[in-house]
Residue, then its C-alpha position, 0 to 999 in steps of 0.5 A: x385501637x389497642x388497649x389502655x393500661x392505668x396504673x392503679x398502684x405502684x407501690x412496694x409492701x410498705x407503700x409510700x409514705x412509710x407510717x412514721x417516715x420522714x425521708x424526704x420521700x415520705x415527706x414528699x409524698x404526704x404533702x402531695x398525694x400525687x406522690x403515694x404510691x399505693x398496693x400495686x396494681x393495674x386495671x387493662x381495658x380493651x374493647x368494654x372489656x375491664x380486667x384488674x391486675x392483683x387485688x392488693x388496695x383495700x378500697x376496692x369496694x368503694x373505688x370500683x362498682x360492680x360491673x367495673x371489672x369482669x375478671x381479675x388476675x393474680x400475680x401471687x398470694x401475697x398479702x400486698x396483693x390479695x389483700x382487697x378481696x378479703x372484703x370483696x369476696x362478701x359482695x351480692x348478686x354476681x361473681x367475678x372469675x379470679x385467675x393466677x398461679x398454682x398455689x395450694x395455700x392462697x392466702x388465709x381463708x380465701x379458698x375456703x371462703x371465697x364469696x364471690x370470688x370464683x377461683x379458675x384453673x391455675x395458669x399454665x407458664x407459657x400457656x397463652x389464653x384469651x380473658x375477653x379480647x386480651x391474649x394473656x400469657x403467663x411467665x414464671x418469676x423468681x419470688x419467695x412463692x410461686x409468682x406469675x408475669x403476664x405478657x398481654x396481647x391485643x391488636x399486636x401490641x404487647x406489655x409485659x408486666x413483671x412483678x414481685x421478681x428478683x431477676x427472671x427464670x431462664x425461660x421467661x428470659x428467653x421467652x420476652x427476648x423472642x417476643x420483645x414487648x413493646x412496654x415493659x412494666x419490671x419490679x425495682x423496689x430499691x436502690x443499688x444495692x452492695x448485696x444482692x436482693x433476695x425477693x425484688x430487683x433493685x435499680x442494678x439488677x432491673x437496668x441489667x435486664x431492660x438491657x437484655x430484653x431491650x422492650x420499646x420502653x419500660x416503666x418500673x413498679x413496686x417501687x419503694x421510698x428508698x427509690x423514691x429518696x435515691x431518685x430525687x437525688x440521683x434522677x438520670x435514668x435511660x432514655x427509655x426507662x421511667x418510673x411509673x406513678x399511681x394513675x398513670x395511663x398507657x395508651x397501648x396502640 
């Protein structure tokens, strides 16, 4: 038995529907809520072990109950992905270990007033540590502030998950093509683009890079409504490349 990876949101910082949009794809997605994409996010579970990936849905506490979740991890401090544990922090009774990258500033007042919330040691890139049954590694990413990937392990099975990055460092290039991974979760929040993106890949730069690593499959995430719009009119992707949704559950074994 591997482990299960669900996709808890999938969205970029604007999520979808867009307040006050109606492209097709906000439209879409306001009639059928299967199509919003909410803060992304994830929860991996492995042997009674829960562990959620990045903190950014505000429903947190009504979604999850205690004992839900032993830890969580960080992929950075953005807003988008923090923003759940600013009413999070002021629960009772428990802790809840909190890992992710070396960042001096965090995010507001959350170091200064974390609750809850027990902020470990940094992350160390390339340093693989074990949080329950998962072998997690840390892998640097091209963002506006420090930001970490994570390879996670378990029973030989391997799932990189890649977000916000614009391309990747050398180093964690060269990292994921020696250790192939099995699935490749990768940041594309736009279509093609005539410039090059600044924070986040768009479709060009994310087909460019499963071409490189060449992961079993990959699934892309933060995904914007312009993608969702070009998408519905343009839906061919590559065999091994799909569009991950809010909900969806990987079986990783």
């Amino acid at each position: 038995m591997g482990f299960e990876f669900e996709f808890s949101g999938t969205g970029d910082a604007r999520r979808v529907p867009v307040y006050g949009c109606d492209c097709p794809a906000c439209e879409r997605a306001n009639r059928d809520p299967g199509q919003a994409r909410r803060a992304c996010s994830a929860l991996v579970k492995a042997g009674g072990y829960t562990l959620m990936l990045d903190a950014g849905r505000t429903d947190l506490c009504e979604t999850f109950p205690p004992g839900s979740f032993q830890a969580i991890l960080l992929t950075h401090y953005h807003m988008d992905h923090v923003m759940g544990l600013f009413h999070l922090r002021w629960g009772a009774k428990h802790t809840v270990p909190v890992y992710g990258p070396s960042d001096s500033r965090g995010c507001d007042d959350l170091y200064k007033h974390p609750g809850i919330l027990d902020f470990q040691t940094p992350m160390v890139p390339f340093t693989t540590v074990n949080l329950g049954p998962l072998k997690i590694t840390p892998l640097p990413l091209n963002h506006s502030r420090p930001v970490l990937g994570y390879c996670i392990e378990h029973q030989g099975k391997r799932l990189a998950y890649l977000t916000d990055t614009v391309w990747l460092p050398e180093s964690s290039l060269d990292w994921l093509c020696e250790h192939r991974p099995d699935v490749m979760v990768l940041d594309c929040s736009t279509p093609p683009k005539p410039e090059p993106p600044r924070n986040h890949n768009d479709l060009t730069l994310a087909l460019e890079l499963v071409n490189i690593i060449r992961p079993g499959r990959t699934l892309l995430t933060h995904v914007g409504h312009q993608l969702d719009e070009f998408l519905m009119m343009n839906p061919a992707l590559p065999n091994d490349v799909g569009v991950a949704a809010d909900g969806m559950r990987l079986e990783m074994s």
